[in-house]
Z-matrix of the N, CA and C atoms (Angstrom, degrees):
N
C 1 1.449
C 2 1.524 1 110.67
N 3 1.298 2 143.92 1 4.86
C 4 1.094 3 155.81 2 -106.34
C 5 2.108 4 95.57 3 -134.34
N 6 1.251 5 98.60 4 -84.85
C 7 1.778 6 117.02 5 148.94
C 8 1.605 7 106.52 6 -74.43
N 9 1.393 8 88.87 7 119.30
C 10 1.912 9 98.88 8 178.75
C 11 1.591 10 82.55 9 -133.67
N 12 1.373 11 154.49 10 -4.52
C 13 1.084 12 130.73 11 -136.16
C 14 1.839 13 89.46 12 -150.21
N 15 1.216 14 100.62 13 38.91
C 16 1.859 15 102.08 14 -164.33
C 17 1.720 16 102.42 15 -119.47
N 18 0.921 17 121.88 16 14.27
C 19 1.978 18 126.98 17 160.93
C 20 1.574 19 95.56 18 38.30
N 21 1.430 20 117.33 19 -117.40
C 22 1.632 21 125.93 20 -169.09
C 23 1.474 22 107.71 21 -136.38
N 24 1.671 23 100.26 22 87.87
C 25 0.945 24 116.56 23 173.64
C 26 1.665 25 134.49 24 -107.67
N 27 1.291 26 105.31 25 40.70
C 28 1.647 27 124.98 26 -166.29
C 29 1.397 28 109.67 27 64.48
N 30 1.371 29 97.95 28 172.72
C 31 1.482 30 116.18 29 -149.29
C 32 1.628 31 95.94 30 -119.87
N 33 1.364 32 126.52 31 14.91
C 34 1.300 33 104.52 32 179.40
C 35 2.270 34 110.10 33 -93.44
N 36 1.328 35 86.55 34 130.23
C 37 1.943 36 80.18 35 -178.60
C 38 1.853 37 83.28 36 -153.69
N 39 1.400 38 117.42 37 171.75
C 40 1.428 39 130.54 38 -174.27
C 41 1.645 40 85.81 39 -75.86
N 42 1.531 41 97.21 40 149.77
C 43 1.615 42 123.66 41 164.78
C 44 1.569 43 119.35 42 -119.60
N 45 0.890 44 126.74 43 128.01
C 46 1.220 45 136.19 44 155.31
C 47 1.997 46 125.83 45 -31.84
N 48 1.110 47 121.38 46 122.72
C 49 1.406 48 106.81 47 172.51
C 50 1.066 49 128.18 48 -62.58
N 51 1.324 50 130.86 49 115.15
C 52 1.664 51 127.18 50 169.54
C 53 1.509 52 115.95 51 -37.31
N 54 1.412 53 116.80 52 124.44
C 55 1.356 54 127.25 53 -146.32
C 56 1.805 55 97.04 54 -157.50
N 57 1.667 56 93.51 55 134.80
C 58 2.016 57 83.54 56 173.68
C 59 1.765 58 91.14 57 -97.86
N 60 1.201 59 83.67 58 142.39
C 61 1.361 60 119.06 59 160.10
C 62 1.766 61 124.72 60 -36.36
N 63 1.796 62 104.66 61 -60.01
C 64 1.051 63 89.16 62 170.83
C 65 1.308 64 155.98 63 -70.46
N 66 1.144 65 110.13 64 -33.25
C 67 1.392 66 123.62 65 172.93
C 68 1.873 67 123.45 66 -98.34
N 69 1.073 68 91.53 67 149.45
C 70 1.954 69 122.47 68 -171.71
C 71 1.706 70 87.56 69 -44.71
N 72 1.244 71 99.05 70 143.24
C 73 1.447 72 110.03 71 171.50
C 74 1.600 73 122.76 72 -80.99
N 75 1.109 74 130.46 73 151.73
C 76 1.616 75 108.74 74 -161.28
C 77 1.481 76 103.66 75 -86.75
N 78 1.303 77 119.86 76 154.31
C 79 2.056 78 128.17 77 174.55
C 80 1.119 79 70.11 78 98.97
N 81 1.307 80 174.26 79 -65.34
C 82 2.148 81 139.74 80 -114.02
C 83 1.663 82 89.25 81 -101.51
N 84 1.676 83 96.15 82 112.75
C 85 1.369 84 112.70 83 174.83
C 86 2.090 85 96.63 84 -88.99
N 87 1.094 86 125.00 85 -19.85
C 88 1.432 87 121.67 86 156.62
C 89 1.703 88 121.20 87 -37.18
N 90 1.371 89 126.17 88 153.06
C 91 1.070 90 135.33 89 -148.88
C 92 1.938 91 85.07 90 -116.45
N 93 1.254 92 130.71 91 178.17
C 94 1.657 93 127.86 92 150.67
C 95 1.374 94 122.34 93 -70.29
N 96 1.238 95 103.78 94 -39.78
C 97 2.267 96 114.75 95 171.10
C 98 1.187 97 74.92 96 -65.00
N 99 1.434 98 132.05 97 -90.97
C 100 2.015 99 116.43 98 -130.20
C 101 1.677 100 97.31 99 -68.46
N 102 1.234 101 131.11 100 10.15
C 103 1.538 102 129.56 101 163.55
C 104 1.881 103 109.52 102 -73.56
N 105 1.661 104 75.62 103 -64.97
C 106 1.456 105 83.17 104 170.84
C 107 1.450 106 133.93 105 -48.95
N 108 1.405 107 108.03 106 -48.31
C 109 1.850 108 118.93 107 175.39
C 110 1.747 109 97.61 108 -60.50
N 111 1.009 110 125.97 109 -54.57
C 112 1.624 111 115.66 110 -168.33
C 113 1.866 112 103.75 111 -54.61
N 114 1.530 113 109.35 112 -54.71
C 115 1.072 114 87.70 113 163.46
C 116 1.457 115 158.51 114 -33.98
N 117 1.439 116 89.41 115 -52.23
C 118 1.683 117 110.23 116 175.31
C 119 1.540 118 95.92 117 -67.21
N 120 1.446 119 138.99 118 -40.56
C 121 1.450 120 107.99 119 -169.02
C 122 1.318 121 90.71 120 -104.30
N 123 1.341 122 136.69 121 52.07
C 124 1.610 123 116.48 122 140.06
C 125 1.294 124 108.93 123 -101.06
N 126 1.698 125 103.59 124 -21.21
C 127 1.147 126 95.17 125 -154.12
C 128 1.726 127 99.09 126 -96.01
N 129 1.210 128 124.14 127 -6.38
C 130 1.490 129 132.95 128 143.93
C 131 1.094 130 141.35 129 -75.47
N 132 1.721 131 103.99 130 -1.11
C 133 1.642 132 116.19 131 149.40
C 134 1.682 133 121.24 132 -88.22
N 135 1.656 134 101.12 133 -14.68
C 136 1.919 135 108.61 134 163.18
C 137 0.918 136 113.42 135 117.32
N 138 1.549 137 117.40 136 13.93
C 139 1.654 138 130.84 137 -164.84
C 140 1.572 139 114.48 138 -79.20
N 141 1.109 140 139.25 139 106.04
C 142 1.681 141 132.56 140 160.85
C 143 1.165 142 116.01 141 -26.38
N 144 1.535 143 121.57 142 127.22
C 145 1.568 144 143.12 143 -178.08
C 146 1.665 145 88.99 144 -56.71
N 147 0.589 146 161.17 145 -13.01
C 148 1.492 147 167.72 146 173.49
C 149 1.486 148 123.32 147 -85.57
N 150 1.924 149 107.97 148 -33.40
C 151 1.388 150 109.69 149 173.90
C 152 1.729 151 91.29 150 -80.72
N 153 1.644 152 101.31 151 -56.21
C 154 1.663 153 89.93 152 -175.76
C 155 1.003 154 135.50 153 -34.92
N 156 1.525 155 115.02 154 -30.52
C 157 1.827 156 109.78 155 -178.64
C 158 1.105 157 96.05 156 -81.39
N 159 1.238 158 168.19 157 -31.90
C 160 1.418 159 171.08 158 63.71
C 161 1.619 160 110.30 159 77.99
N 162 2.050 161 86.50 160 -87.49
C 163 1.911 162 82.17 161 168.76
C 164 1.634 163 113.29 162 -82.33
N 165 1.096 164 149.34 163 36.62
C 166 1.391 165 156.38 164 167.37
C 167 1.446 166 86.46 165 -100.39
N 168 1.483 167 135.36 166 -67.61
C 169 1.435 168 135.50 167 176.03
C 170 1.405 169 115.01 168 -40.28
N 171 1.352 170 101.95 169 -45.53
C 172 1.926 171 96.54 170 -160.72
C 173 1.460 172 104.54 171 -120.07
N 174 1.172 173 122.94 172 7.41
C 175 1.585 174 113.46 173 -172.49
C 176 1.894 175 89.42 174 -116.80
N 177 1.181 176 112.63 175 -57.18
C 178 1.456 177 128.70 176 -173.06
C 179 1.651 178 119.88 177 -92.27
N 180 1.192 179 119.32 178 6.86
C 181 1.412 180 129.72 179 -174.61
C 182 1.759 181 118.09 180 33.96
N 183 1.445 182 106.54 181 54.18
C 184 1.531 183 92.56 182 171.65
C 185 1.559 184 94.02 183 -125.29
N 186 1.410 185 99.42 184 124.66
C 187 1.759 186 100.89 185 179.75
C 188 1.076 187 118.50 186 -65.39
N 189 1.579 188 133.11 187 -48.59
C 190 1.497 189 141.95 188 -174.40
C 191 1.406 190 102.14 189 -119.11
N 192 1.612 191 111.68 190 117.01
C 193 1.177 192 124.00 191 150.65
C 194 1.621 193 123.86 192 -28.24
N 195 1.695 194 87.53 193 -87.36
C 196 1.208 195 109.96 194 151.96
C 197 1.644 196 120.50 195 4.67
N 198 1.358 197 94.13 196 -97.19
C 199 1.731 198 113.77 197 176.31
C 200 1.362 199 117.66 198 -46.14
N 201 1.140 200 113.06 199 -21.94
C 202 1.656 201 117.18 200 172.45
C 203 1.272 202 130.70 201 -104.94
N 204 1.158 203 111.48 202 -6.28
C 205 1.415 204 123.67 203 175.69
C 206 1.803 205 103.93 204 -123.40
N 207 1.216 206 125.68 205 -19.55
C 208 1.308 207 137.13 206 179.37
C 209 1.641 208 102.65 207 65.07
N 210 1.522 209 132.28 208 39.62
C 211 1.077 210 137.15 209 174.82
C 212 1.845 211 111.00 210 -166.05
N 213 1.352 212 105.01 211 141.71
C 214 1.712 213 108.37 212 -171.06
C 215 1.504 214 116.19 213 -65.82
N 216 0.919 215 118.96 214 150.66
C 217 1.807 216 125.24 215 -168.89
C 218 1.608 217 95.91 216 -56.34
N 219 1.201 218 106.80 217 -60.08
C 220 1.760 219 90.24 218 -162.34
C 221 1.672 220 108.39 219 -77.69
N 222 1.208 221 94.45 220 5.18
C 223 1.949 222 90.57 221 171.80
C 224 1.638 223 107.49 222 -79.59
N 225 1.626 224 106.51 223 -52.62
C 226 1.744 225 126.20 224 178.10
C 227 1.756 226 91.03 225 -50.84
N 228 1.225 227 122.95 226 -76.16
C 229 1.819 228 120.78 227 173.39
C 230 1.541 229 103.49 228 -7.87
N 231 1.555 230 107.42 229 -86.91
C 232 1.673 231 108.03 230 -176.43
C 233 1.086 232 135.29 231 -56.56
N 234 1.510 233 94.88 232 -1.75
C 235 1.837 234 94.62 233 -173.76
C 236 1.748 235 96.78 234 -95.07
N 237 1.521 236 110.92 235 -27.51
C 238 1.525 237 112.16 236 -179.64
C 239 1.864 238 109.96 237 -92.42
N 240 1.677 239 113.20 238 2.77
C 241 1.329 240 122.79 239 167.29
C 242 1.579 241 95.85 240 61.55
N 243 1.377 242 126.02 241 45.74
C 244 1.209 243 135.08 242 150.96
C 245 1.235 244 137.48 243 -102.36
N 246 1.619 245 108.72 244 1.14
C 247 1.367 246 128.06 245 173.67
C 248 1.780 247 116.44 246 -74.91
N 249 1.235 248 97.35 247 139.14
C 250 1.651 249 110.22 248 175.09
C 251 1.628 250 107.25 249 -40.86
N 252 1.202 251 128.64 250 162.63
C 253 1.481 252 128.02 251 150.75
C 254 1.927 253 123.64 252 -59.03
N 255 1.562 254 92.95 253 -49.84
C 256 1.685 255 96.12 254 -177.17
C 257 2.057 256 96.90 255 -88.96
N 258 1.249 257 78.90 256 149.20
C 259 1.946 258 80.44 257 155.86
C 260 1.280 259 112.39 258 -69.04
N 261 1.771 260 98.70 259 164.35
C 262 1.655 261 110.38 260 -158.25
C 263 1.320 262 104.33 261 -100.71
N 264 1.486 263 125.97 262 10.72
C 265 1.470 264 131.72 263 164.77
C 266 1.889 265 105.15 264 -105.81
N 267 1.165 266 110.01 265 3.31
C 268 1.525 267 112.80 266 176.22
C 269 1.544 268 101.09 267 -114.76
N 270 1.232 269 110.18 268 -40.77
C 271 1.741 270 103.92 269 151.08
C 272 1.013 271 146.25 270 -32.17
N 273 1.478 272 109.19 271 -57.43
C 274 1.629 273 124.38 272 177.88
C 275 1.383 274 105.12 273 -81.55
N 276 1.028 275 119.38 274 -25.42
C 277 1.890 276 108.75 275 174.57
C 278 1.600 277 116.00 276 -69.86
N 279 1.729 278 97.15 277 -48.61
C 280 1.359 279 90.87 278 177.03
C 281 1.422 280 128.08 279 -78.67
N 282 1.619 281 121.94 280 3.19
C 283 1.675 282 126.22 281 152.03
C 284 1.495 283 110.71 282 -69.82
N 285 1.523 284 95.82 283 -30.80
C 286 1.670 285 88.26 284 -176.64
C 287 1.539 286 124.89 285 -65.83
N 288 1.367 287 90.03 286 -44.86
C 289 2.192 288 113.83 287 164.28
C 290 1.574 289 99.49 288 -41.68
N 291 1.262 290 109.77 289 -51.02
C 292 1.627 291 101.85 290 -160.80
C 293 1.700 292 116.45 291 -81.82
N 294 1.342 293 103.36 292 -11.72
C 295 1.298 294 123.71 293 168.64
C 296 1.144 295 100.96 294 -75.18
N 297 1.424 296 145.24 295 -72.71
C 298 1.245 297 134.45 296 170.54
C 299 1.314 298 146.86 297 -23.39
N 300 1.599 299 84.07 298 -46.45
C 301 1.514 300 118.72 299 -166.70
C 302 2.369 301 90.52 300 -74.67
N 303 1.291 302 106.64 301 -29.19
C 304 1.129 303 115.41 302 -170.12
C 305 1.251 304 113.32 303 -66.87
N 306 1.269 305 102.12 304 -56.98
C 307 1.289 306 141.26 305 164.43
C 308 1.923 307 120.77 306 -28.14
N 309 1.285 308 110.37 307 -42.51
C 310 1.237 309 147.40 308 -175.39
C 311 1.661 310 107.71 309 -98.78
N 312 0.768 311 131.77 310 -4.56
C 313 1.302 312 120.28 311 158.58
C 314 1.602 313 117.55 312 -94.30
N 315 1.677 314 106.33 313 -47.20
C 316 1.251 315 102.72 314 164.46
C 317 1.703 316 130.18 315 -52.86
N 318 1.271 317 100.49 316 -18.58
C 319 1.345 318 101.48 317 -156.05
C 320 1.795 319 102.40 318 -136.42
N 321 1.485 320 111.47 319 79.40
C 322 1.932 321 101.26 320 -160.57
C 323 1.031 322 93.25 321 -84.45
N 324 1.556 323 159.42 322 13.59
C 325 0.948 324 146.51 323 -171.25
C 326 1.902 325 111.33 324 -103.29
N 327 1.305 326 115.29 325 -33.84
C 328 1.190 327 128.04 326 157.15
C 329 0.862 328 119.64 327 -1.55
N 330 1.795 329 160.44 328 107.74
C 331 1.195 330 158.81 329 -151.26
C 332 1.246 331 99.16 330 -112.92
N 333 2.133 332 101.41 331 -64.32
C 334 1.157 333 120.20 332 -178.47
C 335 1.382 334 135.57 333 -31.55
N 336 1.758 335 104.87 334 -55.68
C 337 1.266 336 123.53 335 -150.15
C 338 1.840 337 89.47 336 -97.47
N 339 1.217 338 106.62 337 -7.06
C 340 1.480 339 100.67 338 179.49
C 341 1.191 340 109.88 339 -80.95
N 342 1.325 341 114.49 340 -50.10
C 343 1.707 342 109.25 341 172.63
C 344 1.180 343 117.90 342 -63.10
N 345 1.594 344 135.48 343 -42.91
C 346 1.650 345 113.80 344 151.09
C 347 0.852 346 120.16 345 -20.66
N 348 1.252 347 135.24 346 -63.90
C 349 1.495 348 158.16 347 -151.40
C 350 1.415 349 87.78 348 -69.81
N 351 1.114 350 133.25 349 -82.67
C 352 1.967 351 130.04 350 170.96
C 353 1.611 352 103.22 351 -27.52
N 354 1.256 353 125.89 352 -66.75
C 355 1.087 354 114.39 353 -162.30
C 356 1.951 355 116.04 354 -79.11
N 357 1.043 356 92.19 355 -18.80
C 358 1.913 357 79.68 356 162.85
C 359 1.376 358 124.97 357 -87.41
N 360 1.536 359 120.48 358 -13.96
C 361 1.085 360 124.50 359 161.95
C 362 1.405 361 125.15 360 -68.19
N 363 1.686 362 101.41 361 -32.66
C 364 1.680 363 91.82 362 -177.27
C 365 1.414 364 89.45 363 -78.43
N 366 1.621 365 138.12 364 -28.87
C 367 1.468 366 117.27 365 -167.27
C 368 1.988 367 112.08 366 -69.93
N 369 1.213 368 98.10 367 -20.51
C 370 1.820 369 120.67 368 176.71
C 371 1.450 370 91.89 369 -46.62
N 372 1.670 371 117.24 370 -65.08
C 373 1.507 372 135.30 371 -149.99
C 374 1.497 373 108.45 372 -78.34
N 375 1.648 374 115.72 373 -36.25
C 376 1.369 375 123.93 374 178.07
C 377 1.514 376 97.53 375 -59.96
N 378 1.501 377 115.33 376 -62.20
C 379 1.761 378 124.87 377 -163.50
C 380 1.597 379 96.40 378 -60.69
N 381 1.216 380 121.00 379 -24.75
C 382 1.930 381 106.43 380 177.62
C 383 1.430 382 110.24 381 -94.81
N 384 0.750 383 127.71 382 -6.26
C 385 1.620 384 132.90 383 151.62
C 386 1.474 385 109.86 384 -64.37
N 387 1.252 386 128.20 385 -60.94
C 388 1.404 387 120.41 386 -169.35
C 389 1.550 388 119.17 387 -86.63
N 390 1.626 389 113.37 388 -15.24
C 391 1.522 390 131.71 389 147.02
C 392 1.747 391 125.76 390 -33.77
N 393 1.583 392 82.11 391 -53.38
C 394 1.925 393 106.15 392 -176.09
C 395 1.561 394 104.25 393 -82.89
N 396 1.346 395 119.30 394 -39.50
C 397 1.281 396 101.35 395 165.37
C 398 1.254 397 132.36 396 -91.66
N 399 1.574 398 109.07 397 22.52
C 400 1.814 399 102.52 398 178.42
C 401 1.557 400 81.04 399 -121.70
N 402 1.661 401 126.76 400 -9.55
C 403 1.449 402 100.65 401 164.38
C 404 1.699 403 109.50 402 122.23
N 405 1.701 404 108.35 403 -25.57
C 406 0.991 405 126.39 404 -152.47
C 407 1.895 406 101.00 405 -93.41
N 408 0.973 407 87.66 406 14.38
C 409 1.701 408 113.60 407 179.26
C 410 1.069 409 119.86 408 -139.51
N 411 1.801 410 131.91 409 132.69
C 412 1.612 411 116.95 410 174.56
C 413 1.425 412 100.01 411 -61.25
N 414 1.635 413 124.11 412 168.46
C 415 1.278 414 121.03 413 164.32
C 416 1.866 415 122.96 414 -95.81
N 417 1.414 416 99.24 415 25.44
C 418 1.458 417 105.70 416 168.53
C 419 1.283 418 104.57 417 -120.22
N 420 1.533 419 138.64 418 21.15
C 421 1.486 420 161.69 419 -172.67
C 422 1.476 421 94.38 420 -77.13
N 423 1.444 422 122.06 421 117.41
C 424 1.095 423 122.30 422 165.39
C 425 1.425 424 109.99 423 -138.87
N 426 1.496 425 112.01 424 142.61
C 427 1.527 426 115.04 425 -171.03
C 428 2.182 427 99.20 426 -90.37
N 429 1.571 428 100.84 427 128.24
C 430 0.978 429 105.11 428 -174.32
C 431 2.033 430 97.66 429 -137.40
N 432 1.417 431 100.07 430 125.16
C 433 1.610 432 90.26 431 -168.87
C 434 1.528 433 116.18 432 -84.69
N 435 1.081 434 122.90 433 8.14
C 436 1.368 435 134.68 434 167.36
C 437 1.739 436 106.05 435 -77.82
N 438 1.179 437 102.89 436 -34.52
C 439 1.949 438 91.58 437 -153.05
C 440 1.922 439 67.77 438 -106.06
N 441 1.005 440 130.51 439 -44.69
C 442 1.517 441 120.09 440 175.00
C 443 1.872 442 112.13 441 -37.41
N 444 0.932 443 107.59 442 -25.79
C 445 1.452 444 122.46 443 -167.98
C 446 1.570 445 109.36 444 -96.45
N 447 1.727 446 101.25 445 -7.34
C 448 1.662 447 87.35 446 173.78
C 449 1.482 448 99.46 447 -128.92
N 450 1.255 449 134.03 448 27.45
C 451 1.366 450 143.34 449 -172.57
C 452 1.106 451 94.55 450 -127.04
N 453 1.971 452 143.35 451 -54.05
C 454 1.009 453 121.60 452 -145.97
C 455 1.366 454 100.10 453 -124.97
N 456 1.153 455 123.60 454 134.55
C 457 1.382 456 139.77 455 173.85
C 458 1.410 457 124.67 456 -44.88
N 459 1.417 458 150.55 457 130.88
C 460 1.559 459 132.71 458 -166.06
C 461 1.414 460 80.63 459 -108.37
């Protein structure tokens, strides 16, 4: 969500190795439950589906979730009802807003960080529009940076 404004700008980005699906990747002395349980308590210690694949990579050596469980992290999350309420790309924007927004009191003169501050909000407002219409949002969900500021952690 980051580049929204990039038309056709080549096709080179990292790929994934072609990999079957079904079967366990080789070296993961882990079981699919003790995949699953680590999950569930990172993600009940408050950790981003994003750090988890992270330390699952580097603490526990399993490269692809995915490939080892044959289903995506934040799908396995909801199925064990350990997932956040908002998505974790509507998350990190709106810590980022509040960082700004923080940011901006100390400092009113800020030009810079103010127009960030405009432009992650309208990207906040774009991502809850397309949230509410895929569902993954109530549709009386409104981003407000005050009550954002006592729900979400900076």
């Amino acid at each position: 969500m980051a580049r929204m404004h990039t038309g056709k700008h080549g096709k080179s980005k990292s790929r994934k190795p072609e990999v079957e699906m079904d079967k366990m990747p080789e070296g993961i002395e882990l079981s699919k439950k003790e995949i699953k349980e680590k999950i569930a308590g990172y993600a009940r210690q408050g950790v981003s589906p994003s750090q988890i694949g992270q330390y699952l990579k580097e603490k526990d050596g399993i490269p692809y979730i995915r490939q080892a469980l044959g289903a995506r992290l934040l799908s396995i999350m909801d199925e064990m009802k350990v997932s956040s309420s908002l998505p974790p790309d509507l998350t990190d924007l709106i810590r980022k807003a509040l960082k700004l927004r923080k940011h901006l009191e100390k400092n009113k003169q800020d030009v810079h960080n103010r127009i960030r501050l405009g432009r992650t909000e309208a990207k906040i407002w774009r991502l809850t529009k397309y949230y509410k219409r895929e569902g993954s949002l109530p549709a009386d969900w409104k981003y407000d940076p005050a009550k954002a500021a006592l729900t979400i952690k900076v």
